[in-house]
N, C-alpha and C positions, 0 to 999 in steps of 0.2 A: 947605311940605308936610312933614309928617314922614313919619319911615323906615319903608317900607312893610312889616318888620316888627315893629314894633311895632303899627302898624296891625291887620294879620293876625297872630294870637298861633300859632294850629296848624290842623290838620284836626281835625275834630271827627266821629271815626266811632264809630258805635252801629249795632246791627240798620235802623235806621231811613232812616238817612245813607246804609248800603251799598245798599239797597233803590232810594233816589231814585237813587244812581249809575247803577242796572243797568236803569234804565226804559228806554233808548235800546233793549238788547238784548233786551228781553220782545217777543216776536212771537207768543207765543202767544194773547194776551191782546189783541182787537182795540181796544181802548177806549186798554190802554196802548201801543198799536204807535205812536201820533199822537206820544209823548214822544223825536222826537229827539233833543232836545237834551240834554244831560250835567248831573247839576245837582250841585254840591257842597257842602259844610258847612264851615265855617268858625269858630273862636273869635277871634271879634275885643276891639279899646277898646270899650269903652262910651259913649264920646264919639266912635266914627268915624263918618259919614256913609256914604251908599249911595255916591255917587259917588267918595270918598276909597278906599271900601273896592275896588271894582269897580278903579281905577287901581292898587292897591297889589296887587292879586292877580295882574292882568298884570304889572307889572314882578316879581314874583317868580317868575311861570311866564312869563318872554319865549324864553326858551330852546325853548318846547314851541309856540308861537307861541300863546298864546290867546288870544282875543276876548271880552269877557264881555258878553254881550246884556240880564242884569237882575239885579238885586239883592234878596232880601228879607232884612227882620234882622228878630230876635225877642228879648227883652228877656226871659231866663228868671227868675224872681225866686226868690229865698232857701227854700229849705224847712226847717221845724222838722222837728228831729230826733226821734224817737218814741221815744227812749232821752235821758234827762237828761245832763247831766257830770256829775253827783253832787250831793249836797245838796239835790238838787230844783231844781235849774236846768236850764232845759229849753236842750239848744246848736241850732245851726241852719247848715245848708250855706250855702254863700256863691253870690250870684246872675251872673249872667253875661251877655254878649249874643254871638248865634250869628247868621252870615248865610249865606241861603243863595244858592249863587251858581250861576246859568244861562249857560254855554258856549254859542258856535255851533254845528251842527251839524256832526259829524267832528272838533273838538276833545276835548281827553282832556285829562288828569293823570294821568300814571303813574309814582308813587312805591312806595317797600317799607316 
């Protein structure tokens, strides 16, 4: 097994990431009140697995007790850049893969 972080590279928060977190507390909203569960984002390897990833996240948060109930990853691919480097070569962002990852209910992550 490798070292679980390397595994899990960081958190990965955008408007989008913060939005999944905060579904357990939406009660306004009766469609999303069903989302108990915590769900978080993750920048993982490219080569991790669901179930490498899901054990690498608990031992990083064992401290906080977490559970991790499911795994998605998503494989974001490269974008060309809309602006050249120069000369007329077009550059392009570097692609990544992102998981996201579903808590029990009542567990958290609470980092600054």
């Amino acid at each position: 097994m490798r070292n679980a972080y390397k595994v899990v590279k960081s958190r990965y928060i955008t408007e989008k990431s913060t939005v999944l977190e905060q579904l357990k507390d939406a009660d306004a909203n009766p469609c999303l009140a069903r989302c108990e569960k915590p769900k978080y984002v993750f920048l993982v390897e490219p080569t991790a697995g669901k179930k490498e990833i899901a054990d690498a996240v608990e031992e990083i948060y064992k401290k906080n007790k977490v559970k991790v109930v499911q795994v998605n990853t998503i494989n974001v691919k490269p974008k060309r850049a809309k602006r050249g480097r120069g000369k007329g070569r077009a550059g392009k962002s570097a692609g990544f893969k992102k998981a996201i990852v579903t808590l029990e209910a009542g567990d958290a992550i609470e980092e600054l």
